[in-house]
MDAnalysis code that builds the backbone (N, CA, C; Angstrom):
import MDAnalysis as mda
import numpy as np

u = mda.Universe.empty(642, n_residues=214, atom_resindex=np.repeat(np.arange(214), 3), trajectory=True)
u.add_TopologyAttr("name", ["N", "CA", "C"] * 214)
u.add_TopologyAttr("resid", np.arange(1, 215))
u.add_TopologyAttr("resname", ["UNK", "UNK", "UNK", "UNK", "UNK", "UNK", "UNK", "UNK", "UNK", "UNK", "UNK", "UNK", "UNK", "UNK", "UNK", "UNK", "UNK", "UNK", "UNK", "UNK", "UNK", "UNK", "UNK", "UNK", "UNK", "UNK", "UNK", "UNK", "UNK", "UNK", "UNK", "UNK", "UNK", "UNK", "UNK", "UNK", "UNK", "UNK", "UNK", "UNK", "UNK", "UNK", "UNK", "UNK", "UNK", "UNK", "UNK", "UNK", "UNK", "UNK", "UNK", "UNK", "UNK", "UNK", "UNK", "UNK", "UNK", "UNK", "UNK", "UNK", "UNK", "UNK", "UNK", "UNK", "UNK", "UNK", "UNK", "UNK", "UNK", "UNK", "UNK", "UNK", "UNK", "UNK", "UNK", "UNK", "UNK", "UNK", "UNK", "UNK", "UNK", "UNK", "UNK", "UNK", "UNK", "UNK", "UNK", "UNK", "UNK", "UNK", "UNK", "UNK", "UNK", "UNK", "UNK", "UNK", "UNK", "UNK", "UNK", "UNK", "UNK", "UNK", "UNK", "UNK", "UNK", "UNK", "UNK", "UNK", "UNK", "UNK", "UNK", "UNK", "UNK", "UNK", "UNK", "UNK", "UNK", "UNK", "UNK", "UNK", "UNK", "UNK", "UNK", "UNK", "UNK", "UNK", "UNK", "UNK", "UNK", "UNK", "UNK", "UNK", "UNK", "UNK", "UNK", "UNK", "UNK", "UNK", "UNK", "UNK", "UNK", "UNK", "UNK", "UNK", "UNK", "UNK", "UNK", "UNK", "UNK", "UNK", "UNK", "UNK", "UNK", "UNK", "UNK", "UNK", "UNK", "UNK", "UNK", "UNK", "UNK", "UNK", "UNK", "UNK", "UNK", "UNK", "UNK", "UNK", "UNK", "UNK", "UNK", "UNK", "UNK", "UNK", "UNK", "UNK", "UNK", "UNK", "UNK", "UNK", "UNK", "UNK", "UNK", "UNK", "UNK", "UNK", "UNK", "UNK", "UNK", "UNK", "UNK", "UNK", "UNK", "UNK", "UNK", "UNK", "UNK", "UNK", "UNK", "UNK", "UNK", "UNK", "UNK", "UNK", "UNK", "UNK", "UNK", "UNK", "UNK", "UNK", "UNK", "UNK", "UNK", "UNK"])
u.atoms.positions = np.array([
    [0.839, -1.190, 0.000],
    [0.000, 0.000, 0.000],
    [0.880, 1.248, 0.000],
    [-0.062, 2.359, -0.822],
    [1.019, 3.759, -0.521],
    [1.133, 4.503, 0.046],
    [2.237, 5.310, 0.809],
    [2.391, 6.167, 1.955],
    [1.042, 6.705, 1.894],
    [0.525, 7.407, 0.850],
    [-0.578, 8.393, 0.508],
    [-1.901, 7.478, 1.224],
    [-1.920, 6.328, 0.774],
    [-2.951, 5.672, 1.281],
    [-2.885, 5.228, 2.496],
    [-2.235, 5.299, 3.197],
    [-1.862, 5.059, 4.986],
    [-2.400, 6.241, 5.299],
    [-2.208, 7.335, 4.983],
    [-2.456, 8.751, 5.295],
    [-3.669, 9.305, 5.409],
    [-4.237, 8.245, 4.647],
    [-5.863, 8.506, 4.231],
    [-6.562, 7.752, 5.370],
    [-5.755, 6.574, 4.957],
    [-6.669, 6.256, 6.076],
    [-6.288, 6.271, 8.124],
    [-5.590, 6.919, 8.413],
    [-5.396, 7.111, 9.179],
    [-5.851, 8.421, 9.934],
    [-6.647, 9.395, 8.855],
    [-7.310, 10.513, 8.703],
    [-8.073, 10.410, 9.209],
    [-8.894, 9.126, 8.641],
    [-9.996, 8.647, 8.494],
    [-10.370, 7.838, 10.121],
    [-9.207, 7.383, 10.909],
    [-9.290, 7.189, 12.042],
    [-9.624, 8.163, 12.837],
    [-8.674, 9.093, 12.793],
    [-8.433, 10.211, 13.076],
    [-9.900, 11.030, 13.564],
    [-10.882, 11.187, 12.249],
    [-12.169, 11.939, 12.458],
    [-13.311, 11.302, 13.449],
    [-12.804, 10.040, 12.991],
    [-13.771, 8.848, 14.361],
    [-13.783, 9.381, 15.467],
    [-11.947, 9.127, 15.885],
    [-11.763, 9.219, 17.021],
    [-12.397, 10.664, 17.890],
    [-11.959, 11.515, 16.884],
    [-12.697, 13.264, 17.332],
    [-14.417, 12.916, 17.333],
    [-15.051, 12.285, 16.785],
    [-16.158, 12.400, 16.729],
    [-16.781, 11.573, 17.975],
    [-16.317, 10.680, 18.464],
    [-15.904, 10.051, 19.703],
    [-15.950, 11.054, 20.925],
    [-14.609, 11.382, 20.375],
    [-14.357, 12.095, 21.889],
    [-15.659, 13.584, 22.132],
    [-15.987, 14.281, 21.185],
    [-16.992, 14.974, 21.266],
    [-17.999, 14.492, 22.055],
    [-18.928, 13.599, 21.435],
    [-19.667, 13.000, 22.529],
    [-19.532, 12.589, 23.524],
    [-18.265, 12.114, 23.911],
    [-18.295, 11.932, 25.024],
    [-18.068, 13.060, 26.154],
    [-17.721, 14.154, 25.516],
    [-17.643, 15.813, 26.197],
    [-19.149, 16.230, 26.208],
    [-19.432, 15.349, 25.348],
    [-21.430, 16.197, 25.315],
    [-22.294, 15.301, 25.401],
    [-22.331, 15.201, 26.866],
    [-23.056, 13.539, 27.295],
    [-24.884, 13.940, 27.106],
    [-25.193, 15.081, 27.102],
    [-26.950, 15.824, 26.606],
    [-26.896, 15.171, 25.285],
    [-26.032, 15.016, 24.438],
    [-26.428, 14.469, 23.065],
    [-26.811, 12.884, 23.356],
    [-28.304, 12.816, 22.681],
    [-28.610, 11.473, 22.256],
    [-28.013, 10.522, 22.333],
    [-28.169, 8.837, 22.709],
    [-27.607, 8.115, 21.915],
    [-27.539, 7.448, 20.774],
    [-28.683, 7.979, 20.942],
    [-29.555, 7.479, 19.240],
    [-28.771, 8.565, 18.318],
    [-28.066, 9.626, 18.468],
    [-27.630, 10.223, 17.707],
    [-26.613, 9.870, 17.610],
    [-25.684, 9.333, 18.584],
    [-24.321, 9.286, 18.618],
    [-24.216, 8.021, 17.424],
    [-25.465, 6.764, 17.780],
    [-24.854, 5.673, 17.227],
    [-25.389, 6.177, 15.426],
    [-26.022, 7.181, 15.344],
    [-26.634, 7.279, 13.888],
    [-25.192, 8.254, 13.189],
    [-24.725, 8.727, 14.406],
    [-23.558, 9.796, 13.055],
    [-22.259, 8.784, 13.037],
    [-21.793, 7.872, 14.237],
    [-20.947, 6.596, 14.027],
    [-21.291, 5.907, 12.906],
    [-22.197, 5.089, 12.835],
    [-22.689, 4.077, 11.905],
    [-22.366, 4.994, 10.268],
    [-22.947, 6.114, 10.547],
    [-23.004, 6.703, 8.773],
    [-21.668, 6.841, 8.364],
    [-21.048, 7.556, 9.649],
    [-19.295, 7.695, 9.038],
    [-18.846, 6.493, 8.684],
    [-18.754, 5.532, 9.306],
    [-18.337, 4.228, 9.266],
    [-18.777, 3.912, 8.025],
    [-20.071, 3.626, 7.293],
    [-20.501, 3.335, 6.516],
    [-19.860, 3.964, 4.908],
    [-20.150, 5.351, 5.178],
    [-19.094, 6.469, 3.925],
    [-18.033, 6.006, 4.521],
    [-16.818, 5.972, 4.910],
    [-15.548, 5.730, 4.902],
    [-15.155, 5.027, 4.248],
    [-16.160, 3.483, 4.966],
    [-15.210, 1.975, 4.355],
    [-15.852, 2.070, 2.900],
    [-17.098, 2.286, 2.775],
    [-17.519, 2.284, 1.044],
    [-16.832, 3.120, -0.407],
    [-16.410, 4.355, 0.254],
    [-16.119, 5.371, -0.404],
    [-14.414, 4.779, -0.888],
    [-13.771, 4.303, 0.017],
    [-11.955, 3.353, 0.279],
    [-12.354, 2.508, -1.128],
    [-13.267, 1.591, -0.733],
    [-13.591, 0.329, -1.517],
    [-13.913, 0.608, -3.094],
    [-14.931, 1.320, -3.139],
    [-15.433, 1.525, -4.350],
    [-14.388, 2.697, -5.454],
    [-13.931, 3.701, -4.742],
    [-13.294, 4.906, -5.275],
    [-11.702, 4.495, -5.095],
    [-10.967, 3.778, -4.122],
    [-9.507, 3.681, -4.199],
    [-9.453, 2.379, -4.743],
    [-9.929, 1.538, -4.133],
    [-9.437, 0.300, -4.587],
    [-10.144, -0.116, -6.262],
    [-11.574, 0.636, -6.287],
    [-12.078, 0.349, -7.454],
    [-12.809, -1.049, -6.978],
    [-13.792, -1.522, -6.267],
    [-13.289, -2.600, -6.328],
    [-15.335, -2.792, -6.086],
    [-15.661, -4.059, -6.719],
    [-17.662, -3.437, -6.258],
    [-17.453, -4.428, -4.859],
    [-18.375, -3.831, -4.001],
    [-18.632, -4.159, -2.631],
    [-19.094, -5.505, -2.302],
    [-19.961, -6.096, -3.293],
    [-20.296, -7.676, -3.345],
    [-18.966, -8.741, -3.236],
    [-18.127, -8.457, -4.106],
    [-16.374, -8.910, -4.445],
    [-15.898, -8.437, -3.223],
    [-15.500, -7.411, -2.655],
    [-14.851, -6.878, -1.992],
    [-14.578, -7.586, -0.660],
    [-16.186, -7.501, -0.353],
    [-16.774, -8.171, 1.250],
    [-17.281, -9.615, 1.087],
    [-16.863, -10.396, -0.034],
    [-17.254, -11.527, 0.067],
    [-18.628, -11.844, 0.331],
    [-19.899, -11.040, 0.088],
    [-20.890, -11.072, 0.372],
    [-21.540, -12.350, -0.729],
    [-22.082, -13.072, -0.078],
    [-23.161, -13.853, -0.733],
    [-24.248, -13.717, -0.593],
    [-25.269, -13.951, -1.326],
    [-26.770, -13.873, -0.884],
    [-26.714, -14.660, 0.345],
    [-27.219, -16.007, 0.002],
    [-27.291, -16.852, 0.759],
    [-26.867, -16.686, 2.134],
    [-25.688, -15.998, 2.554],
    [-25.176, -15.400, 3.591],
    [-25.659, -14.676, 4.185],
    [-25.616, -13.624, 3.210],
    [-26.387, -11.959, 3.962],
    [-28.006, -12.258, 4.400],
    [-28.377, -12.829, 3.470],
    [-30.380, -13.283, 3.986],
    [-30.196, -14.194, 5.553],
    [-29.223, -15.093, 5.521],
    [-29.174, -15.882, 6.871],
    [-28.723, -14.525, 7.967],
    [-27.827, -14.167, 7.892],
    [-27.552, -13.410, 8.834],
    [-28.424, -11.792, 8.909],
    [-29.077, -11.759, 7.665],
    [-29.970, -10.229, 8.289],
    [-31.676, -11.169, 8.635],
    [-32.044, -12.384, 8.216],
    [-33.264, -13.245, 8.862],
    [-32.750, -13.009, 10.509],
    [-31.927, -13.681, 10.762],
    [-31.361, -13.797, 12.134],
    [-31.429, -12.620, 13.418],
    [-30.647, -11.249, 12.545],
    [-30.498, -10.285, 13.182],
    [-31.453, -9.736, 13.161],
    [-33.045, -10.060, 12.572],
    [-34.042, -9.459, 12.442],
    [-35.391, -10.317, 13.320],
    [-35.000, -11.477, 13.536],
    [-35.660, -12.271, 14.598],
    [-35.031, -12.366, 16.091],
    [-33.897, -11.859, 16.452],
    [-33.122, -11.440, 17.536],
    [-33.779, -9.669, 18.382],
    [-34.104, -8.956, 16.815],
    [-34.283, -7.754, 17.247],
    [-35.945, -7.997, 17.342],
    [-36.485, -8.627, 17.046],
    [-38.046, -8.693, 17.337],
    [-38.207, -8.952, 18.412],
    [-37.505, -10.674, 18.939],
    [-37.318, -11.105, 20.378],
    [-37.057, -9.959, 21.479],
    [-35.761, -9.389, 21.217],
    [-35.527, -8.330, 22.150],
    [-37.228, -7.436, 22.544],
    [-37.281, -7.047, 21.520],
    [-38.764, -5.579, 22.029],
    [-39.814, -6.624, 22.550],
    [-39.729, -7.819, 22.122],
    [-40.970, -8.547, 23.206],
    [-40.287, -8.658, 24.916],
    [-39.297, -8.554, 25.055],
    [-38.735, -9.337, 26.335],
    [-38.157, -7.853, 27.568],
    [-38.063, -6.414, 26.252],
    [-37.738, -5.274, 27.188],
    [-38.736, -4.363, 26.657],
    [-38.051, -3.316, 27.648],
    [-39.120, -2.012, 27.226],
    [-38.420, -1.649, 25.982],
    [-39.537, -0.640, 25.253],
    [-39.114, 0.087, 24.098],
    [-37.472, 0.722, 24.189],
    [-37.918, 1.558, 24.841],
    [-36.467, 2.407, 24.997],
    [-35.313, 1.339, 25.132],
    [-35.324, 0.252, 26.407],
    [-34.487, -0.398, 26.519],
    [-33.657, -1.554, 25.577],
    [-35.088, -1.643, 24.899],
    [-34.947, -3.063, 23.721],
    [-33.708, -1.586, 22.449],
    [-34.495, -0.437, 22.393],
    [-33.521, 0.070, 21.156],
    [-32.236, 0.381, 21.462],
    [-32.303, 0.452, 22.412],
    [-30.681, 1.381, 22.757],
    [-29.660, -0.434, 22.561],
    [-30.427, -0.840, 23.276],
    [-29.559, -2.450, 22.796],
    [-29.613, -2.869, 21.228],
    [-30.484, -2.363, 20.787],
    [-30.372, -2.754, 19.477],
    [-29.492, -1.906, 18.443],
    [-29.183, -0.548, 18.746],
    [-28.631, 0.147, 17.892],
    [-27.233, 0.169, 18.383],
    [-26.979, -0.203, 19.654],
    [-25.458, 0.168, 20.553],
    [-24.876, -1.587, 20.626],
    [-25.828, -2.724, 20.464],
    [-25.335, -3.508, 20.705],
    [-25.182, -4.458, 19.322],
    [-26.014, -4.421, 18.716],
    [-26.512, -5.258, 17.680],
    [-26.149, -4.370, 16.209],
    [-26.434, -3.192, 16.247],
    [-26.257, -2.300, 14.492],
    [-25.014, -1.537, 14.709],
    [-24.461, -0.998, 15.528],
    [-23.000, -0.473, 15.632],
    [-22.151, -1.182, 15.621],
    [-22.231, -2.833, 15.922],
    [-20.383, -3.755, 15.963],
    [-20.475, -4.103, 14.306],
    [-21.748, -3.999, 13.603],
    [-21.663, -4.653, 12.558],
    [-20.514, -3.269, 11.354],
    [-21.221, -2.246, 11.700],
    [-20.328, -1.149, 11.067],
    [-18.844, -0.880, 11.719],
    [-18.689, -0.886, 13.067],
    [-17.601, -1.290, 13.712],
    [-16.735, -2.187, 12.519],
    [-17.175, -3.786, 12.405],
    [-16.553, -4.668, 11.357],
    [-16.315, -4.164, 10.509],
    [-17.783, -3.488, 9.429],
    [-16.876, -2.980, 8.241],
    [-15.838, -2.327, 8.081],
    [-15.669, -1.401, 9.523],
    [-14.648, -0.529, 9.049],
    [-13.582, -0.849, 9.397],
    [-13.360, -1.663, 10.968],
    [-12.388, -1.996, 11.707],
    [-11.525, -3.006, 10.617],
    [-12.497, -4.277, 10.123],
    [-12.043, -5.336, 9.938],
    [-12.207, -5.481, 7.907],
    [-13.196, -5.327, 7.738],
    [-13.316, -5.392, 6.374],
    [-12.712, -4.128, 5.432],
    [-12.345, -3.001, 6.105],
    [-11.662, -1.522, 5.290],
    [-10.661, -1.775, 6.170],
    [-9.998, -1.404, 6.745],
    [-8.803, -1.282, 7.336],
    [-7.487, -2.577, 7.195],
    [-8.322, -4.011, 7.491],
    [-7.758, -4.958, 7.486],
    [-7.754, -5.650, 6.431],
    [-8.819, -5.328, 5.611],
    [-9.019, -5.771, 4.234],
    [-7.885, -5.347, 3.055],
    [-7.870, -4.047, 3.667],
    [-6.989, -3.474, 2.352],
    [-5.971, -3.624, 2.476],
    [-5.554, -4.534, 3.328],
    [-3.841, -5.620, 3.337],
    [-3.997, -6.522, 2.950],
    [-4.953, -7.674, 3.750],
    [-5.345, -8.750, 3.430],
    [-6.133, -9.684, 2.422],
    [-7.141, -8.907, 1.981],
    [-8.054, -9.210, 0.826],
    [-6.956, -9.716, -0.359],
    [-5.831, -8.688, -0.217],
    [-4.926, -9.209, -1.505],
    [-4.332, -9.652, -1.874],
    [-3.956, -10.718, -0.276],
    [-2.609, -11.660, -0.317],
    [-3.556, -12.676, -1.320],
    [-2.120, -13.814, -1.621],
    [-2.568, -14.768, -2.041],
    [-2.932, -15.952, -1.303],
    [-3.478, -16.825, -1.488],
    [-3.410, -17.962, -0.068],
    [-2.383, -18.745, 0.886],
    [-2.236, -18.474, 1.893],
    [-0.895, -19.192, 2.433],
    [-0.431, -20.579, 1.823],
    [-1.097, -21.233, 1.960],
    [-1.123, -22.476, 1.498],
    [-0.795, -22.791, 0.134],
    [-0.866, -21.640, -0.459],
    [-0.095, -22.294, -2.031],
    [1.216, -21.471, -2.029],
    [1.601, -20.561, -1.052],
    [3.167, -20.225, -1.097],
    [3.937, -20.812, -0.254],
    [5.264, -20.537, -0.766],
    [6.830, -20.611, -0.039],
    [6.514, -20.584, 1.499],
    [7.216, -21.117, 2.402],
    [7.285, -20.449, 3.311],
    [7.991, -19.149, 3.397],
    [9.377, -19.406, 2.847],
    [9.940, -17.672, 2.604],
    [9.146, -16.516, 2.333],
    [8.259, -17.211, 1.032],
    [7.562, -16.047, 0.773],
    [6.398, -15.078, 1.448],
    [6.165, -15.877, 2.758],
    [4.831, -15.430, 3.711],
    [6.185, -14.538, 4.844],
    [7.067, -14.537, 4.899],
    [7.331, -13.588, 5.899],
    [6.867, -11.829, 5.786],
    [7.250, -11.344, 4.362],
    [6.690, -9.933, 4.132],
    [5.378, -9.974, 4.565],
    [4.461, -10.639, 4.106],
    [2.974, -10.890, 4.281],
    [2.524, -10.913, 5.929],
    [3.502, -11.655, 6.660],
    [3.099, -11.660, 7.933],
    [3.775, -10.770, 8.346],
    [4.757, -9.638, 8.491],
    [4.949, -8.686, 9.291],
    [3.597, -7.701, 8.884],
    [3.658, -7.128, 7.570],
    [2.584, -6.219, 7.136],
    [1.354, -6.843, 7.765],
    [0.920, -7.760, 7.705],
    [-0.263, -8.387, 8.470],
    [-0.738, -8.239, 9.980],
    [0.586, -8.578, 10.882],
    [0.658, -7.915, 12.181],
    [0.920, -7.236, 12.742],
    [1.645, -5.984, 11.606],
    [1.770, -4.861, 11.931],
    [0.000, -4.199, 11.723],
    [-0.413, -4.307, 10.552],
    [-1.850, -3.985, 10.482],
    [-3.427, -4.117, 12.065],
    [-2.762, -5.441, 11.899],
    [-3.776, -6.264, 13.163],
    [-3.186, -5.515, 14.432],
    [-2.424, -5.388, 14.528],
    [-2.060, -4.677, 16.168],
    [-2.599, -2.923, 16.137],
    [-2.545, -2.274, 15.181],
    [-2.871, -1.211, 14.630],
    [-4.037, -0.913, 14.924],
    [-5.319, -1.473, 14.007],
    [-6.274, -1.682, 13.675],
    [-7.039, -1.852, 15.135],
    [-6.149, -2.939, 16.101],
    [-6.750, -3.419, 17.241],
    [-6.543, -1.961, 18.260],
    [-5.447, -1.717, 18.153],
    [-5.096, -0.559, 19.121],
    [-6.080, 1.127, 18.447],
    [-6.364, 0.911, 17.137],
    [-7.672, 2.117, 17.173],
    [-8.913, 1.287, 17.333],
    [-9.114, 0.549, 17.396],
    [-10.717, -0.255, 17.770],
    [-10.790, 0.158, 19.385],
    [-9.592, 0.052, 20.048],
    [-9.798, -0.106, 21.789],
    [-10.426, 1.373, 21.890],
    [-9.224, 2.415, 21.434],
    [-9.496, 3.746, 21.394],
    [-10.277, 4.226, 21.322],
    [-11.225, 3.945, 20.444],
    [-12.753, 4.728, 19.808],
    [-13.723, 4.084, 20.952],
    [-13.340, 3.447, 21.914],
    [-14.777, 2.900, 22.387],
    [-15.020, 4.327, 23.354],
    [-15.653, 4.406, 24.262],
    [-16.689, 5.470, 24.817],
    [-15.734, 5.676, 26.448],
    [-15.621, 4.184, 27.187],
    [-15.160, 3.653, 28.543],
    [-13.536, 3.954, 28.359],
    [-13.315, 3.430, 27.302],
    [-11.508, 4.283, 26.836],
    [-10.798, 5.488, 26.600],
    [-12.064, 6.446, 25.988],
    [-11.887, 7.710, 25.900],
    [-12.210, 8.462, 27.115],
    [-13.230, 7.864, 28.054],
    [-13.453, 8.310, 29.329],
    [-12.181, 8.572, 29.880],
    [-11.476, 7.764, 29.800],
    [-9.985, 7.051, 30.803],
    [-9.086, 8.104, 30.428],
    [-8.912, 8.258, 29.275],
    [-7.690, 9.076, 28.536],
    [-8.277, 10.420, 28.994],
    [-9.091, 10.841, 28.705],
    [-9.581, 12.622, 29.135],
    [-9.667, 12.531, 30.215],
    [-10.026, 11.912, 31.255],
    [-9.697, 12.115, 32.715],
    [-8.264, 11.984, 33.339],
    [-7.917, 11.172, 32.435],
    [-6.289, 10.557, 33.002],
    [-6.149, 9.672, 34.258],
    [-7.615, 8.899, 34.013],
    [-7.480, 7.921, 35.089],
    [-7.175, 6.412, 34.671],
    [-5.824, 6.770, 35.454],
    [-5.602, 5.214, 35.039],
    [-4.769, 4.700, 36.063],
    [-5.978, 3.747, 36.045],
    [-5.559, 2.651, 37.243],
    [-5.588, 1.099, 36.880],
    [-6.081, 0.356, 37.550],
    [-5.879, -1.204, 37.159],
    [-6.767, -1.626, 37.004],
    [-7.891, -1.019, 37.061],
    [-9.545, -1.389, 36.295],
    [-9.274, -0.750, 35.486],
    [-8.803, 0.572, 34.707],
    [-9.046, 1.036, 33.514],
    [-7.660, 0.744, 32.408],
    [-6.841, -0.023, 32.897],
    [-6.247, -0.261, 31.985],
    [-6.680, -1.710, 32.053],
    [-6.929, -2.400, 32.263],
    [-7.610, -3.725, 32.165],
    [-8.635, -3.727, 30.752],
    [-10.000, -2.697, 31.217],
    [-10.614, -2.454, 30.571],
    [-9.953, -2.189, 28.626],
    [-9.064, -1.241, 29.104],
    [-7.823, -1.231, 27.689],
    [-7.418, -2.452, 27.062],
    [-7.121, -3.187, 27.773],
    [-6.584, -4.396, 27.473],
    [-7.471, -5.233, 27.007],
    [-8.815, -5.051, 27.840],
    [-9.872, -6.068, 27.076],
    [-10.338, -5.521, 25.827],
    [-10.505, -4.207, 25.549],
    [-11.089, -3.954, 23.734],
    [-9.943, -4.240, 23.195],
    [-8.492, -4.393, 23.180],
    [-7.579, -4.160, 22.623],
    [-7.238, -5.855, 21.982],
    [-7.402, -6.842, 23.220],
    [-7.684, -8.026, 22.957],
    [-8.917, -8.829, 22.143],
    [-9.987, -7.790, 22.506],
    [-11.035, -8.239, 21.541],
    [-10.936, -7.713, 19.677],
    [-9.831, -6.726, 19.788],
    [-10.213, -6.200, 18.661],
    [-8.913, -7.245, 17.536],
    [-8.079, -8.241, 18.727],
    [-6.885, -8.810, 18.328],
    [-7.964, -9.923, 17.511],
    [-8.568, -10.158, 18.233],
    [-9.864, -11.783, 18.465],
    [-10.488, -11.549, 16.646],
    [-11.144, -10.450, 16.729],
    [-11.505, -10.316, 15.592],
    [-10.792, -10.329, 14.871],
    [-9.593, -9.941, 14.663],
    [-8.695, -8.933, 13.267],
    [-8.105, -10.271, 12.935],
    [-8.210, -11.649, 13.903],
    [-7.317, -12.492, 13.328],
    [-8.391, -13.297, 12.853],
    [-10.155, -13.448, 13.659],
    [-10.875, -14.295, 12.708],
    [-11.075, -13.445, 11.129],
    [-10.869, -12.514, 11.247],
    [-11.231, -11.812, 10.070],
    [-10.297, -12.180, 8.757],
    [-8.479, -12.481, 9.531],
    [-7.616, -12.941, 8.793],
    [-8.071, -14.056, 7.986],
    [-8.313, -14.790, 8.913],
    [-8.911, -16.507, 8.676],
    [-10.061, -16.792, 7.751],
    [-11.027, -15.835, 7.783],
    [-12.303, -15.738, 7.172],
    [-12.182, -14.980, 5.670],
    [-11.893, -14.136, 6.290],
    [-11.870, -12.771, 4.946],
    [-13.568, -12.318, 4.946],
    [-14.185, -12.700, 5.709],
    [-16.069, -12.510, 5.902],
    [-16.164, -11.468, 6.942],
    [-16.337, -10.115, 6.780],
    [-16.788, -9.569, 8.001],
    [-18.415, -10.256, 8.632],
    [-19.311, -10.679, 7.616],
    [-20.240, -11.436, 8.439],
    [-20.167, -12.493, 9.823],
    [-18.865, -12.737, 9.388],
    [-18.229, -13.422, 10.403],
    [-17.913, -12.730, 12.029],
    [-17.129, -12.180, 12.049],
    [-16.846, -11.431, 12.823],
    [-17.544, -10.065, 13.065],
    [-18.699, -9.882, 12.174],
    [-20.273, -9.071, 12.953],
    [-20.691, -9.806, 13.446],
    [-20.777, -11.315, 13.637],
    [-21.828, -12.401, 14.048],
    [-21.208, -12.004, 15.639],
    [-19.762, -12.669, 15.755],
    [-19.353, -13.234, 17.149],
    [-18.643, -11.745, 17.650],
    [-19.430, -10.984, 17.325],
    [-18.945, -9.019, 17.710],
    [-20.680, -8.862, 18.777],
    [-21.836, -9.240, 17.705],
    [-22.790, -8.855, 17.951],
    [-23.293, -10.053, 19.399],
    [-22.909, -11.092, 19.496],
    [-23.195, -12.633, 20.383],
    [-22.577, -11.939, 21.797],
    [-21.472, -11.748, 21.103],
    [-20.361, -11.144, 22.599],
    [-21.259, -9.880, 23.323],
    [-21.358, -8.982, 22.902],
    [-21.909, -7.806, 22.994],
    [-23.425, -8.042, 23.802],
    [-24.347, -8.937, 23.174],
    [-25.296, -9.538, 23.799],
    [-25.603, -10.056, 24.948],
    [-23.957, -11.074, 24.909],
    [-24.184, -11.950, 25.924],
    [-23.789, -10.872, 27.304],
    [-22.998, -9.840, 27.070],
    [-22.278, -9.153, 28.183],
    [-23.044, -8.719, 28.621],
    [-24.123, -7.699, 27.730],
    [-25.277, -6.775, 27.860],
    [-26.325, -7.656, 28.659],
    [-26.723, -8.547, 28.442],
    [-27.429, -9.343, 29.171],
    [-27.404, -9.479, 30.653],
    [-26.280, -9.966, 30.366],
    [-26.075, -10.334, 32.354],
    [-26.051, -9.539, 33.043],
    [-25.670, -7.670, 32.667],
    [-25.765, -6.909, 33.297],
    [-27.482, -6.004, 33.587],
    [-28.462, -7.040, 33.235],
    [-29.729, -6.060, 32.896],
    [-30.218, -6.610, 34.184],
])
C-alpha cells in the first residue's frame, strides 16, 4: 500500500476518534444520535476506500453472498423482534442500535476496510513458499495490532480514561480487554476474509455481556 494511502486512512481514524471524543464531552447528546452519526461515518468511509480507491464493487470486496447476507440479516431481524418482546421500548432500542447495528459497522470498518486493504490481496498461504509469507506476515501484524489498538481507542469507557487521566488497574484492564477483543476479531477476520463473520461473534459477545448486566 502507498504512503498516501496510509495517510488517508489514518485521517480517516483520526475523524472517528474526534467524533468520539466529542460526545463523550457532550453527554446531553442522544444516543440514538451518537450511534446514527458513528454508523453513517463508518458506513461512507469503508464504502467510499472500496469503491473509489481500490475500485473494487462491494459484493467482491466483502465476500458477500446472498445466501449469507439473507441468513444473517433473517437472524439479526428475529433477535431484534425477540428483544422488544422481552424489554421495554427504549431499553430493547438502545440495545439494538449500541449492541446489535453499531459492531456490525464497527466490522466494516475496523475489519473489512482497514484490514481488508492488506489482506483481501494476499494470495493464499497455502499455495506459497514459506519464505515467501514472511513480508505478508509482518505487514499483516503490523496492520492487526494497529487496527486493534484504534478499535480499543474509539470505544466510549476508553476515551473516558484518557480525558480524565485515570488510570488505574480497572481502567487499563478495561484497555486491554477492547484491545484483545479487537486482536480476536482482526485475526478471525484474517482466517475468514467474511466480516459477516466477525459481525456475528462481535454482535453474540456484545449480547451476551449486555445481558447479564440487565
Amino acid at each position: 500500500m502507498m504512503k498516501h494511502q496510509r495517510l488517508i486512512q489514518l485521517a480517516s481514524w483520526v475523524i472517528l476518534f474526534l467524533v468520539q471524543v466529542y460526545f463523550n464531552r457532550n453527554p446531553a447528546q442522544s444516543e440514538a444520535l451518537r450511534i446514527l452519526v458513528l454508523t453513517t461515518y463508518m458506513l461512507v468511509a469503508s464504502t467510499v476506500w472500496i469503491t473509489l480507491v481500490e475500485r473494487r464493487k462491494l459484493t467482491d470486496r466483502l465476500n458477500l453472498n446472498e445466501k449469507t447476507l439473507m441468513l444473517f440479516t433473517y437472524s439479526l431481524t428475529v433477535s431484534i423482534l425477540v428483544l422488544f418482546t422481552k424489554q421495554s421500548f427504549m431499553t430493547a432500542a438502545l440495545i439494538t442500535g449500541g449492541s446489535m447495528i453499531l459492531p456490525i459497522f464497527e466490522e466494516l470498518y475496523f475489519r473489512a476496510y482497514l484490514l481488508g486493504s492488506v489482506s483481501n490481496n494476499w494470495p493464499k498461504f497455502e499455495t506459497m513458499n514459506p519464505q515467501d509469507r514472511k513480508p505478508f506476515l509482518r505487514e499483516g501484524v503490523a496492520y492487526l495490532l494497529l487496527t486493534s489498538l484504534g478499535f480499543a481507542l474509539v470505544h466510549d469507557d476508553v476515551i473516558t480514561i484518557i480525558l480524565t487521566n485515570n488510570l488505574t488497574t480497572i481502567s487499563l484492564t478495561i484497555f486491554l480487554l477492547r484491545f484483545l477483543f479487537g486482536l480476536t476479531m482482526g485475526g478471525l477476520y484474517y482466517y475468514t476474509r467474511n466480516f459477516i463473520v466477525t459481525s456475528t461473534f462481535h454482535i453474540i459477545y456484545n449480547l451476551t455481556y449486555l445481558m447479564s448486566h440487565i
